[in-house]
C-alpha positions in Angstrom: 66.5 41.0 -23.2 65.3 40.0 -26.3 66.7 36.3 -25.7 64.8 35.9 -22.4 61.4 37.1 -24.3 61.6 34.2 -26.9 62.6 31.8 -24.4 59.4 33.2 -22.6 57.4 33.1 -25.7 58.5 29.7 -26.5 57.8 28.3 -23.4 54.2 29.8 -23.1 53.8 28.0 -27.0 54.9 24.9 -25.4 52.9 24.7 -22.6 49.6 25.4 -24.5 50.4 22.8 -26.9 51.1 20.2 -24.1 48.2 21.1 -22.2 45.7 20.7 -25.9 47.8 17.6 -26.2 47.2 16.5 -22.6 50.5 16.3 -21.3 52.6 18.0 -19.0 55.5 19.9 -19.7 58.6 18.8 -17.9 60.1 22.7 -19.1 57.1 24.4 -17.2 56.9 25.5 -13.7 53.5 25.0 -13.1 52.5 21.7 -11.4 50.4 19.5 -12.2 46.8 19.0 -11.2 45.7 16.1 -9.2 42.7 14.2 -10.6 40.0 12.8 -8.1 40.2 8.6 -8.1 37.3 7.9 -10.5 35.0 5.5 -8.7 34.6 2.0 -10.2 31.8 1.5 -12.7 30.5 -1.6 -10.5 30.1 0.0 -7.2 28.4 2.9 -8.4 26.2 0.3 -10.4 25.6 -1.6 -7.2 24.5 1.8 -5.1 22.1 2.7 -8.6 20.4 -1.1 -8.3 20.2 -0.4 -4.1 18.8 2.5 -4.5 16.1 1.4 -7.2 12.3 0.5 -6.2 12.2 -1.8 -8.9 14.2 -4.5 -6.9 12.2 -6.4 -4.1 14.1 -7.0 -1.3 13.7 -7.8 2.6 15.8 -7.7 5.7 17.1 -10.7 7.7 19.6 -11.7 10.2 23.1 -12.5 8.6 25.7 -14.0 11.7 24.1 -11.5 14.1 23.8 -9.1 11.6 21.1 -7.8 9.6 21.5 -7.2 5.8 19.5 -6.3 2.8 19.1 -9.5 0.6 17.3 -10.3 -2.7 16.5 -13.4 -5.0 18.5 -14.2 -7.6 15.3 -14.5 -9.9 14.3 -11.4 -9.3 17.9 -9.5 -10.0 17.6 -11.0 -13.4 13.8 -9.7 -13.8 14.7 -6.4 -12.5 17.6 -6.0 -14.7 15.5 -7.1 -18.3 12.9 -4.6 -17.5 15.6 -2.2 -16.8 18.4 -2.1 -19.5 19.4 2.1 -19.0 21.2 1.0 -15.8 24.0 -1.1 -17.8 24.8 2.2 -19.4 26.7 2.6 -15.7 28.7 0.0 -16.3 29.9 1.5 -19.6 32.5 -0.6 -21.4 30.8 -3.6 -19.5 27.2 -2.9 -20.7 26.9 -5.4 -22.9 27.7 -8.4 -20.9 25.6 -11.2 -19.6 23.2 -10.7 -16.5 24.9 -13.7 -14.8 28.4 -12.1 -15.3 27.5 -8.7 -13.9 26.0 -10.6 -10.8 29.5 -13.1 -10.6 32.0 -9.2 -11.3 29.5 -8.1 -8.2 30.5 -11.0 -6.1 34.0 -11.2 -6.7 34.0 -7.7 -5.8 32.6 -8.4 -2.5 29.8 -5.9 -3.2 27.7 -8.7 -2.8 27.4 -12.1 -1.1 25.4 -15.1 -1.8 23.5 -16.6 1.4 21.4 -19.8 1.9 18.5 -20.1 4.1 19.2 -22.0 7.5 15.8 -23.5 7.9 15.9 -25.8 4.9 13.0 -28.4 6.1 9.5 -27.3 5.6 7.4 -26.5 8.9 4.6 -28.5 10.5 1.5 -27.0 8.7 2.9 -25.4 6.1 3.0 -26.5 2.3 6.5 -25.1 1.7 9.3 -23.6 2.4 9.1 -19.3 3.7 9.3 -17.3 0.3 11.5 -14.9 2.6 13.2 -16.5 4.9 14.3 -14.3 8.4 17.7 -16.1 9.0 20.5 -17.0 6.6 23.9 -18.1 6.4 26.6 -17.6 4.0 26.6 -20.2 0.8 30.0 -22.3 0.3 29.8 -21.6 -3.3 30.3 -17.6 -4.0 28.4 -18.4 -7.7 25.4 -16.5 -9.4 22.4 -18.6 -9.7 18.5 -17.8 -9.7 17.2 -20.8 -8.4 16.4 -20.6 -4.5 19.2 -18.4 -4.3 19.6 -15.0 -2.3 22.4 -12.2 -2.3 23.2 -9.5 0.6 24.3 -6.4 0.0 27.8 -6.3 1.8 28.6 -2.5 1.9 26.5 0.7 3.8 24.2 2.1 1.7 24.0 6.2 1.3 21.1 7.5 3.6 19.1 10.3 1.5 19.0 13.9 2.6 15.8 13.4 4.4 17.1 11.0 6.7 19.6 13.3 7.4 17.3 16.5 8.4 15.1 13.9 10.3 18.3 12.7 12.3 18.9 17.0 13.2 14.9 17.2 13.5 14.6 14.5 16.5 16.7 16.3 19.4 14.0 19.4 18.4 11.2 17.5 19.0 12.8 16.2 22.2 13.3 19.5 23.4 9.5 20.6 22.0 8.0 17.8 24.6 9.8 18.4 27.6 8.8 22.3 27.1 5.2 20.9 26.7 3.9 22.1 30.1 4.9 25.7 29.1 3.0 26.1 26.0 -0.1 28.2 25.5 -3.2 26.7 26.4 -4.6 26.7 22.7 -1.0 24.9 21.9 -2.1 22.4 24.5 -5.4 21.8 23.4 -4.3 21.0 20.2 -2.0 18.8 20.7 -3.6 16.8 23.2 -6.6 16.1 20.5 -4.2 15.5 17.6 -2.7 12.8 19.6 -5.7 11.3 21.2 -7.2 11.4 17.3 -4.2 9.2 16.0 -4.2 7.0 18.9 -8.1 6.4 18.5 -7.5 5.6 14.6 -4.6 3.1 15.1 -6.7 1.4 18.0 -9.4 1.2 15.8 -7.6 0.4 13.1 -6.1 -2.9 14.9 -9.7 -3.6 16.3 -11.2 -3.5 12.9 -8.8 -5.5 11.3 -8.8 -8.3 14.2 -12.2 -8.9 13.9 -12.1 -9.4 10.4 -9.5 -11.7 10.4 -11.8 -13.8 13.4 -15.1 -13.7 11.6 -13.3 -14.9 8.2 -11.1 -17.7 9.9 -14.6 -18.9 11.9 -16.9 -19.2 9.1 -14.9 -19.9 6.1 -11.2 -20.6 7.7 -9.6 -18.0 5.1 -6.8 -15.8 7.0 -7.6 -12.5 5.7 -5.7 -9.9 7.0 -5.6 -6.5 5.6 -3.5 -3.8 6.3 -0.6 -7.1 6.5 2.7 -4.7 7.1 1.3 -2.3 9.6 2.7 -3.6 12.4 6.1 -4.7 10.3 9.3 -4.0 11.3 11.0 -3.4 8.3 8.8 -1.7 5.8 8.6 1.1 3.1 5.8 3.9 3.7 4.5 2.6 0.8 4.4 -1.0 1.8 2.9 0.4 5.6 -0.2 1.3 4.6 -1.0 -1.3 1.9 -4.4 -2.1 2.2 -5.0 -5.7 0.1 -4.4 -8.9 2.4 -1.7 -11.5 1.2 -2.3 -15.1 -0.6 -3.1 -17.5 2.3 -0.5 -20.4 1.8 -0.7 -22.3 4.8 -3.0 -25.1 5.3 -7.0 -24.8 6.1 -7.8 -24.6 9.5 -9.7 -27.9 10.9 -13.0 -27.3 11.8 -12.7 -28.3 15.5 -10.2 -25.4 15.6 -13.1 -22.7 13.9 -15.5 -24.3 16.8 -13.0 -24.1 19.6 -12.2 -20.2 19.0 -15.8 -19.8 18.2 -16.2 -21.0 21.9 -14.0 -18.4 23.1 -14.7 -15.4 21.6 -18.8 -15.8 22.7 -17.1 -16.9 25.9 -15.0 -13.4 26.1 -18.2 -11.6 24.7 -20.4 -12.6 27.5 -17.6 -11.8 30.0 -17.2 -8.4 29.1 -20.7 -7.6 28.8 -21.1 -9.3 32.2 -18.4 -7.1 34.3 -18.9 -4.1 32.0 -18.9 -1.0 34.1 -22.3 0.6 35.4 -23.2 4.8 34.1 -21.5 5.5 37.7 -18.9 4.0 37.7 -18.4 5.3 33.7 -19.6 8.8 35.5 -16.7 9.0 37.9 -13.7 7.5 35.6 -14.7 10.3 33.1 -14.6 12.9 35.9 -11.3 11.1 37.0 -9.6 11.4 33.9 -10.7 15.1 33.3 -9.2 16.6 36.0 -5.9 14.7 34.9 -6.7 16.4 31.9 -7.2 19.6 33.4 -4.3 19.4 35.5 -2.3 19.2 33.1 -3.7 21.9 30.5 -3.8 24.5 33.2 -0.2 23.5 35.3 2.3 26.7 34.1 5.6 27.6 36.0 3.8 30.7 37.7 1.8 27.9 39.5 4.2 26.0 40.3 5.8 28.8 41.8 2.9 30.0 43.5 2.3 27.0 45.3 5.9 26.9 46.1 5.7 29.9 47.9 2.1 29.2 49.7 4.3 25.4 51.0 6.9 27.6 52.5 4.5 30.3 54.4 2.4 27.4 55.8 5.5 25.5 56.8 6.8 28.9 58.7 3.2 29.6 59.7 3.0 26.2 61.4 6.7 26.4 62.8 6.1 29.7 64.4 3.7 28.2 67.0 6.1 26.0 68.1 8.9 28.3 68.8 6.6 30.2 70.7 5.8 26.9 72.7 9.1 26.4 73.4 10.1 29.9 74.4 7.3 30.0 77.2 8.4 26.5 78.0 12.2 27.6 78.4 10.8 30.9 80.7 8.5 28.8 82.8 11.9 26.8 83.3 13.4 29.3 84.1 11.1 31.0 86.7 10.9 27.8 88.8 14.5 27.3 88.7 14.4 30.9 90.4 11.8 30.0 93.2 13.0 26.9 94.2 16.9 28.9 94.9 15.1 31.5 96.7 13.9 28.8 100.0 17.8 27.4 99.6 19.1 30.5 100.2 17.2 31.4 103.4 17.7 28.5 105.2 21.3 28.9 104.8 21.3 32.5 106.1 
């Protein structure tokens, strides 16, 4: 007894000195605990730089594919004005912009691309700052002159994206069960939506004729609001109000004259076939009893008109069965008279 409580005691000693030393004891039943793959320094490097507002990027198409693509300028920029991101790559912090970008490549966390329209359009001064279409570069080298870099992996979609992915089937369902809502409900809705649809039509209107008046009198294109009808744009970038540098040429001023021409010609045709106060009068009473029609339809209607079809279709086919029962009896009768002669003769 005494025997098998030192060997205990020993072995206890043992395996709290291996586990201060951080080793395992061969002697020791217990087994071992399996550490998590650490994630390489670079990638989660890549997903921080990604991820970071800092770095201007754009979209384009990459062999029928669309990536997220930056300059090679504007990495090294981004990565002077922010040093506290090399603290990811820890032992590797201290190396060379140009090397991080090369360790990136060779990881195939990146990949450098080329533009495929390398000739400068007809009216333009030079080539497109962002090009829309690119094509992998022969050389997979860092370099900041005219050179651009797709991210190769998926990147992490925030928490956000993820509720809004759960949130669209509930909005689904909250339109189709529209027609069943309160009327207040209804109301609402139905003049929140008309209220956003007058703003963006105005909106576009405002900024239309803007951009006409400017490029006829001084042949500047102005155009403010410049992303809010983009594709691919941040919330922030949406709704940014200041017009881009005009780098293409200066309109000629036959050009100015000749749209000048048009839009007085489209002015005075509009005003010409613009519709008279009756005809505005019964478009408005059109469109409110749509309106009304579909503010007041509920499923107790629906039903109740249901029911008043069916009664007038058995009202209306009662008639006829009558028709057709006095039809089949005056048949009848005359079949009776005209057997009646036939039989006396024969007697």
């Amino acid at each position: 007894m005494k025997k098998s409580g030192g060997a205990e005691k020993k072995r206890v000693r043992r395996s709290s000195a291996a586990v201060q030393n951080g080793t395992r004891d061969p002697n020791s039943d217990t087994p071992p605990r399996r550490q998590s793959p650490k994630k390489d320094v670079f990638q989660l490097f890549a997903e921080k730089v990604r991820d970071h507002k800092g770095l201007v990027s754009r979209w384009a198409v990459l062999q029928e594919t669309r990536v997220e693509y930056f300059r090679g300028k504007d990495f090294v920029n981004f990565l002077k004005n922010h040093q506290e991101l090399k603290d990811i790559l820890e032992s590797n912090k201290n190396i060379e912009v140009e090397e991080i970008a090369n360790t990136l490549l060779r990881k195939n966390l990146l990949v450098r691309c080329d533009r495929v329209v390398k000739t400068v359009r007809p009216g333009k001064k030079k080539l497109s700052t962002w090009p829309a279409h690119l094509e992998i570069f022969p050389d997979q080298v860092f370099s900041e002159n005219d050179a651009f870099f797709a991210w190769t992996f998926v990147k992490r979609h925030p928490l956000w994206q993820t509720l809004l992915s759960f949130f669209w089937p509930v909005l689904t369902l909250a339109i189709c069960l529209f027609p069943v809502y309160p009327h207040r409900c209804k109301l609402l809705i139905l003049y929140s939506c008309a209220g956003v649809l007058l703003l963006i039509l105005s909106l576009l209107l405002m900024r239309a004729t803007i951009f006409g008046t400017l490029y006829i009198i001084l042949g500047k294109r102005v155009w403010f609001f410049p992303n809010i009808l983009a594709e691919e744009a941040t919330l922030r970038e949406l709704f940014r109000f200041w017009p881009k540098k005009d780098e293409e040429e200066r309109p000629k001023w036959t050009a100015r004259l000749f749209y000048a021409v048009v839009a007085v010609l489209v002015i005075l045709l509009l005003r010409h076939h613009a519709p008279d106060e009756a005809a505005r009068a019964r478009y408005q009473k059109r469109m409110s009893n749509i309106i009304d029609d579909v503010l007041e339809w509920s499923p107790r209607l629906a039903l109740s008109g249901m029911m008043e079809k069916q009664q007038t279709v058995v009202n209306g086919t009662e008639p006829n069965n009558r028709n057709s029962e006095q039809s089949r009896d005056e048949a009848s009768g005359n079949g009776e008279d005209v057997d009646q002669p036939q039989h006396q003769d024969h007697i």
